[in-house]
C-alpha positions in Angstrom: 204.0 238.3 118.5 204.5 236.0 121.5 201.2 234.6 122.8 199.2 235.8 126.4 198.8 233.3 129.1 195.1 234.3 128.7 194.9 233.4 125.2 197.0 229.9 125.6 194.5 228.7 128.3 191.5 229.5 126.3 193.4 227.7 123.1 193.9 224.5 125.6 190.4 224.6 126.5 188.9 225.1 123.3 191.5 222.4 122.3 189.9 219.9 124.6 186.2 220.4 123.7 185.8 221.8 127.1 183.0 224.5 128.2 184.4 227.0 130.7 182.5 225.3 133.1 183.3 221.7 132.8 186.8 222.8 133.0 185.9 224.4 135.8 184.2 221.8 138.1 187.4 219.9 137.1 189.9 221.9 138.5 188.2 222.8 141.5 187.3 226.8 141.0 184.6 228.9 140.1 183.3 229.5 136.6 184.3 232.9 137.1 187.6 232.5 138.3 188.7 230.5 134.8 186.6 233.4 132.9 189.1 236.4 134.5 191.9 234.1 133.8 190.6 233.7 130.4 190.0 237.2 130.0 193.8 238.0 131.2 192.6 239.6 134.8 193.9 237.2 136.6 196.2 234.1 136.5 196.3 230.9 138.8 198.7 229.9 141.0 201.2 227.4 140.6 198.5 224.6 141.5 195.7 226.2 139.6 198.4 225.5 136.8 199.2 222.4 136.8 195.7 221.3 137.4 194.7 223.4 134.3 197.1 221.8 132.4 196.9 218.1 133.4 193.4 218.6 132.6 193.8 220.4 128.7 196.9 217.7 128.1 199.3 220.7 127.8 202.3 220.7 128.9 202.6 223.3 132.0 205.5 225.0 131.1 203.8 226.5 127.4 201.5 227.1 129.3 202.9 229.4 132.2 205.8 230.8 129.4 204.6 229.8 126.1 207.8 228.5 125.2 208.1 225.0 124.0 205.7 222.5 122.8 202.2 222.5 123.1 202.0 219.3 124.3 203.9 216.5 125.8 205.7 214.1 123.4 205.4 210.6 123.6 208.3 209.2 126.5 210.5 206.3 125.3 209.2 202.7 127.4 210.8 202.2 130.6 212.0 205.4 131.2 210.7 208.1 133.3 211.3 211.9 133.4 210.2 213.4 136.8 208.3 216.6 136.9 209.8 219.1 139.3 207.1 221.7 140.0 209.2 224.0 141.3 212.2 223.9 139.3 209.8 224.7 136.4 208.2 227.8 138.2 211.2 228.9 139.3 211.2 231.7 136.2 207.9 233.3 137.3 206.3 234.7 140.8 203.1 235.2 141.0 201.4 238.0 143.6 198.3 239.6 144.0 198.5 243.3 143.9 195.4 245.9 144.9 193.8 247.0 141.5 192.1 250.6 142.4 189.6 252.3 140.5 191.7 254.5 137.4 193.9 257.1 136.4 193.3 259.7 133.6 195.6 259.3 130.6 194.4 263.1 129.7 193.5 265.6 131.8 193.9 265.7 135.5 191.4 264.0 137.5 191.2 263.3 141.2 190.1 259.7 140.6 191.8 257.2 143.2 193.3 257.6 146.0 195.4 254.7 147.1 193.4 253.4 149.8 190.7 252.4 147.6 190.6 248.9 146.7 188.1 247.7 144.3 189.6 244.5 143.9 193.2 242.5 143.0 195.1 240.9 140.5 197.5 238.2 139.9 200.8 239.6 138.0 204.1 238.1 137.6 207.7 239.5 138.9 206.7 241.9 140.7 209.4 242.8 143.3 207.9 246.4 144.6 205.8 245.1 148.0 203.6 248.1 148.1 203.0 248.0 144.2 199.2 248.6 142.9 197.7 248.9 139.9 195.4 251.4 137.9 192.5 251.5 134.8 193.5 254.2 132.4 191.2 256.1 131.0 191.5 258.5 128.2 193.4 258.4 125.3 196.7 261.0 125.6 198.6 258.0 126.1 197.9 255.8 123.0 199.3 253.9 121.3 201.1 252.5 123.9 199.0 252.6 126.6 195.0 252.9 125.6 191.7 253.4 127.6 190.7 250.2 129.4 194.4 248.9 129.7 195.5 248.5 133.4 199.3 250.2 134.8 201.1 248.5 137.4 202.9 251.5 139.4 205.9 251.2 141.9 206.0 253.8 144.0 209.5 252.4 145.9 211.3 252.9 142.1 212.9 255.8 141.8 211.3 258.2 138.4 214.1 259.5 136.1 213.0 261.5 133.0 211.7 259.7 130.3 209.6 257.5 132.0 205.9 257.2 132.4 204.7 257.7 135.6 201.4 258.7 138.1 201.6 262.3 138.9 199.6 264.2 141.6 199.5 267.6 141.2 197.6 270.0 143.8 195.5 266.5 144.8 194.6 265.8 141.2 195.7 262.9 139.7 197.6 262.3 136.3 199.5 259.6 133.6 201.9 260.8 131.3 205.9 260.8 130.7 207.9 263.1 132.7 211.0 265.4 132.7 212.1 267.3 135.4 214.4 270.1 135.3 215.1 272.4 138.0 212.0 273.9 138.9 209.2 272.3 137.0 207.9 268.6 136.0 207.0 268.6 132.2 204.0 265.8 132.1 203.9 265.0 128.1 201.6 262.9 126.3 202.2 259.9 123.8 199.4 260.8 121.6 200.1 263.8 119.1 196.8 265.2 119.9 197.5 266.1 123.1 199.6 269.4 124.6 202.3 269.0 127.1 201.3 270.5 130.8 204.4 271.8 133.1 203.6 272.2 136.8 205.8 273.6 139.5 207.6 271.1 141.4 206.2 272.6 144.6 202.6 271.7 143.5 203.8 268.0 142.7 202.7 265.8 145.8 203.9 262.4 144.4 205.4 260.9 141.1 205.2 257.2 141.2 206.8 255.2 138.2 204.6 252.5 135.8 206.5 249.5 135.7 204.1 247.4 133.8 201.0 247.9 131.0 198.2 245.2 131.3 196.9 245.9 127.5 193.1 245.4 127.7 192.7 242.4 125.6 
């Protein structure tokens, strides 16, 4: 299973013989900054990266992608291979998007509303401008999405059946797969456990499709 940027930075780190906050002090951010990155809450900016990594001796682009070698390999004398910043970030955009407080992966809750912002977080490839992101809780939706893991929804993307999506229903808030026929939205869980709940489309205010799962690490 391909590595998290979260876990590759800590591994540089630890790598190093550096403490969170000597690392820190040496990039130029707060303790806690590096700790959310570390804890896969967050991740820098292109230079936050290339400080992280020039100061770990990774190379930058394992670190951003994991792909390649750890580390640099030894250049042959006399010759010199330019580093192009932006050629190498090209692959990956990073934005911050409004993380609100959750969404019930069970039964329906009115828990957020989408003016609330506790706080944001730094994700990757997100085209949707007016994207946000939510803390599931309960467990209908487990395996593949679990309490504590964070959903990234896009409410310009258009829902089809099948996918997982927020659903408001009479003001009450919802997460669970979706299929629509002509007069009711079927909301069914992941989890065996749990019984499918049709609603009227009439009493449906909003379904806005999950584009992402932030597993809670």
């Amino acid at each position: 299973m391909k590595s998290t940027f979260a876990y590759r930075l800590r591994l540089a780190r630890e790598n190093k013989e550096l403490d969170q906050k000597t690392l820190s002090i040496k990039v130029d951010i707060a303790a806690r900054t590096l700790q959310r990155w570390e804890k896969g809450l967050q991740a820098p900016d292109s230079n936050y990266l290339i400080r992280l990594a020039k100061n770990t001796g990774v190379r930058a682009e394992w670190l951003l992608t994991g792909e390649g070698e750890m580390y640099p390999g030894p250049q042959p004398r006399g010759k010199i291979i330019p580093f192009h910043r932006d050629t190498l970030l090209n692959k990956v955009t990073l934005v911050d998007i409004p993380l609100l407080s959750s969404v019930p992966a069970g039964k329906t809750a009115a828990l957020f509303h989408p003016d609330h912002v506790e706080r944001y977080i730094t994700v990757d490839n997100i085209k949707d401008q007016g994207a946000f992101a939510l803390f599931v809780k309960g467990k209908s939706m487990s395996p593949k999405i679990e309490d504590g893991d964070i959903v990234v929804v896009s409410p310009q993307q258009e829902a089809r059946n099948g996918d997982i999506c927020v659903i408001r229903v009479n003001d009450e808030d919802v997460l669970k797969k979706i299929k629509i026929d002509e007069n009711y939205v079927h909301l069914i869980p992941l989890n065996p456990n749990f019984e499918p709940v049709t609603v009227r489309k009439h009493d449906v205010m909003f379904i806005w499709k999950v584009i992402r799962v932030i597993k809670n690490l």
